[in-house]
N, C-alpha and C positions, 0 to 999 in steps of 0.2 A: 504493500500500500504506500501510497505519496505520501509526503508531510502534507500539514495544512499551513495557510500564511501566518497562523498564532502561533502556532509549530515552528518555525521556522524563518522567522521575519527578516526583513533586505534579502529575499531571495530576486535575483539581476535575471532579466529574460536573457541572458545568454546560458542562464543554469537550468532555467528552465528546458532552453532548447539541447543542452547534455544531454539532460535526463530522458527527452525525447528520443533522442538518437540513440541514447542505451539501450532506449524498450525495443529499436527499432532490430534488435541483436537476440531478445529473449527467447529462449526456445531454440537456439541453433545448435549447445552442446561441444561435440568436438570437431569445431570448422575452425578455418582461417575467417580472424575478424580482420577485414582490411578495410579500416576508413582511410581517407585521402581528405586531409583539412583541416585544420586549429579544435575544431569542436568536434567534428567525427572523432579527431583520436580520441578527446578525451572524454566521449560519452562511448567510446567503445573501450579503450578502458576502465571505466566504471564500471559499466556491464560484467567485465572479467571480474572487478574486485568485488561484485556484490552478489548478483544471480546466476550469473554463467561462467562461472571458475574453469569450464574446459574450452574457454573460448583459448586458436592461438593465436597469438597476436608478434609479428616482427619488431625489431627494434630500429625499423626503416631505412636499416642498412641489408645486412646478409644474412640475418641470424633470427630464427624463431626464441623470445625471450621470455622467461618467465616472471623476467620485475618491469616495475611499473614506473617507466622514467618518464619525466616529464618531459609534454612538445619542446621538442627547440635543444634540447639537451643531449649533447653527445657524451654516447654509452663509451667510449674508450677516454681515459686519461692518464696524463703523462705521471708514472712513477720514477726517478733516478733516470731521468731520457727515456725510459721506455714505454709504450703504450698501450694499458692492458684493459681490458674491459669492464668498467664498472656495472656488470648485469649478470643473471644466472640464464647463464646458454643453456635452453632445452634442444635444437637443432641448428644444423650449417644451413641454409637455403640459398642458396647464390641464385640469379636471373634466371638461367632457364631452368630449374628445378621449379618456378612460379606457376611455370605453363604447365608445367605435369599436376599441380595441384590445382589451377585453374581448369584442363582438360579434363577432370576428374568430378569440378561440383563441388570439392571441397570447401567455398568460399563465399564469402557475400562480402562483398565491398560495398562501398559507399563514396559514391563519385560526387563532382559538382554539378552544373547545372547552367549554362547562360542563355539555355532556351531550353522550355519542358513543352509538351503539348499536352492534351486532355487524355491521352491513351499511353504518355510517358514515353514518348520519342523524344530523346536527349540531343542538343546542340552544345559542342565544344569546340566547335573545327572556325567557324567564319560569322559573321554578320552581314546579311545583304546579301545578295544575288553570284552566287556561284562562280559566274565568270569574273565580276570584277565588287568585288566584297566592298565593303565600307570598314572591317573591322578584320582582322586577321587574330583569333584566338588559337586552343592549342594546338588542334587537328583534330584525328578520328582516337589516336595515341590506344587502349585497349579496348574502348568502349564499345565495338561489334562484339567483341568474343567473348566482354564480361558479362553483355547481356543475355546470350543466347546459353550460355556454360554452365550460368550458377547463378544466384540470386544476389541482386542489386539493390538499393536505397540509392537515395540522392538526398545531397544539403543544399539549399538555395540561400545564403544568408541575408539576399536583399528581394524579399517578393513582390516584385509587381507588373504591370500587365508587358512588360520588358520581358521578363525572364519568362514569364508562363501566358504561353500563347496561344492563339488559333492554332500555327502553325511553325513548325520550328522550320530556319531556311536551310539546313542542312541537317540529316538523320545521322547522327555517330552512333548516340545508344538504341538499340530496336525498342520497339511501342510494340503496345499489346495488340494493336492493329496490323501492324509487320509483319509481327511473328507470327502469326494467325495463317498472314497470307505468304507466307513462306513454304507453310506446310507442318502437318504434325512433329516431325524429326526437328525441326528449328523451335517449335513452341516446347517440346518434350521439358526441357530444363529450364524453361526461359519464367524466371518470375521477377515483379518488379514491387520488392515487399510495402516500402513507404518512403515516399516524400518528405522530408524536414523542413521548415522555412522560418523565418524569424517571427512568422506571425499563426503558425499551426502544423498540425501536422496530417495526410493527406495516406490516401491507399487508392488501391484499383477492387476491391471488392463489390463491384455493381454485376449485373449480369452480362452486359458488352465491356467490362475492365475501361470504364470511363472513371475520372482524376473524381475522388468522393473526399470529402472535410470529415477528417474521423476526430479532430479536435482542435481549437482553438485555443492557443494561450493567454495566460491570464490577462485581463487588462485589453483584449483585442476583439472583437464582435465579428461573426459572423459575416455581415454588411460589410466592414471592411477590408476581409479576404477577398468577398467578391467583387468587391471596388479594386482589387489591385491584382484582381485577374484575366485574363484577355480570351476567358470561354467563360462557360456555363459551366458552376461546380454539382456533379450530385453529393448529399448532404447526408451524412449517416442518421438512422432512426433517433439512436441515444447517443448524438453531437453531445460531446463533454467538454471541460477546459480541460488540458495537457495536465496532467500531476506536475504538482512540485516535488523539488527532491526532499529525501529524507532528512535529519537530521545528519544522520552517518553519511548520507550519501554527500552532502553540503558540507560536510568533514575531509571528505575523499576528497573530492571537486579542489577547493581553497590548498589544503594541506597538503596534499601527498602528490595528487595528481597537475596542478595546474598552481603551484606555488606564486609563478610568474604574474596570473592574473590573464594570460594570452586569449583568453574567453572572450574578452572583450574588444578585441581589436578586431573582429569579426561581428560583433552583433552589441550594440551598443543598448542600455539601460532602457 
C-alpha cells in the first residue's frame, strides 16, 4: 500500500513519478530491469529494494550488480592508483551478451518518448517530415527489437500535446497497431506495459490497446491530461490518483538511492 500525504508530507511529484515507475516493474520476478533515465533508474531501483528483490539490474557499465549505487555514480574507484569496483558483481554482461538476453524476453526496459501515439508507436529518431526533418533526435538506436522481444514502458517527463500525439512522424518503437499488423509471430512477445508522465500514468488495457488514464497524480485532474494530449484518452472505470510512496520507500528514494536529489532535474515540484 502507498503512504498517505499525513503519512508522509513534502512528498515532490518527481517521487511521486519513482514510485510510479517502480509499480511499473511489479510482478516481473527474475528479468533484466533496464530503465534508461534519471527516474527510470531510480524507480527501478526501488522496485528491486522493496517488492521485487529478483529484479537484475546493471550497473550501466558491463556488469549485472547486486548494490544499489546511485545515478551519476561510478561503480569503480581509485585505490593506491588502482581501480576496483565499489559494487557486488552478480555477472560479466558485456554488449553482445545484451542481445542474447534481449532475444530471449528476459527484459523490460523502459525507454523515452518524444512522440507517443494513442496505440504507443514510439518516436526517437526525427521531428518533421522524413526527408528533410526540423529536428534530428536519437534515431531508431534499439527501439524495433525492444518492442517486438520483451516488454516495454516508457517515461515522458514533459506531457503535452508535443510529445503525445495523433501521430508520431516517424515509428522506432512498434504500437499495438503495428504489431497486430505484422502478424501473430511479431505480436507473440510484443507488450507495451505503461506509460509514465509527469502528470499520470497510462496503459493499453482497452479492447483495441488504445492509450487509457489508469491514474492521475496528485494535484493534476483529469481535464488537464487531456488538455495536454493530442488524441482522445480512454479512461479507466476506477481512475485513481498515482500512490505516494511509503515512508520506507521516501527513505530509499532521499537516502540511499538518489542522495544527489537528481529526481529533480527531470520533473520539477
Amino acid at each position: 500500500m502507498g503512504g498517505s500525504a499525513e503519512a508522509v508530507p513534502g512528498v515532490t511529484r518527481a517521487e511521486v513519478c519513482v514510485v510510479a515507475v517502480a509499480e511499473c516493474f511489479r510482478g516481473d520476478g527474475e528479468r533484466l530491469c533496464n530503465p534508461i533515465g534519471t527516474i527510470p533508474m531510480i524507480g527501478g531501483r526501488l522496485a528491486r529494494e522493496t517488492f521485487e528483490p529478483s529484479l537484475v539490474m546493471t550497473d550501466g557499465f558491463a556488469m549485472f550488480t547486486a548494490s544499489c549505487l546511485p545515478p551519476g555514480v561510478n561503480p569503480y574507484r581509485n585505490v593506491d592508483g588502482r581501480l576496483e569496483l565499489d559494487e557486488v558483481v552478480e555477472s560479466w554482461n558485456p554488449y553482445p551478451q545484451m542481445f542474447t538476453v534481449l532475444w530471449n524476453g528476459k527484459r523490460h526496459v523502459m525507454m523515452g518518448a518524444s512522440q507517443i501515439d494513442r496505440y504507443g508507436n514510439q518516436n526517437i529518431a526525427c521531428i518533421g517530415d522524413w526527408h528533410r526533418p526540423r529536428a534530428q533526435l536519437l534515431g531508431f538506436r534499439g527501439a524495433p527489437g525492444n518492442t517486438i522481444n520483451h516488454t516495454t514502458s516508457y517515461w515522458v517527463p514533459n506531457h503535452t500535446p508535443k510529445s503525445f500525439v495523433e501521430k508520431v512522424d516517424v515509428v522506432s518503437g512498434v504500437g499495438y497497431d503495428r504489431a497486430a499488423a505484422l502478424g501473430p509471430r511479431a505480436a507473440r512477445f510484443h507488450e507495451i506495459r505503461r506509460v509514465v508522465s509527469n502528470l499520470g500514468v497510462f496503459d493499453f488495457e482497452t479492447p483495441d490497446h488504445r492509450m487509457r488514464v489508469r491514474s492521475v497524480h496528485p494535484g493534476v485532474s483529469l481535464e488537464e491530461v487531456q488538455e495536454a494530449t493530442g488524441f482522445e484518452l480512454a479512461v479507466a472505470d476506477d481512475l485513481d490518483e498515482t500512490r505516494l510512496p511509503t515512508t520506507e520507500e521516501l527513505r530509499l528514494i532521499r537516502e540511499v538511492i538518489d542522495p544527489a536529489g537528481l529526481r529533480t532535474t527531470e520533473v520539477k515540484n
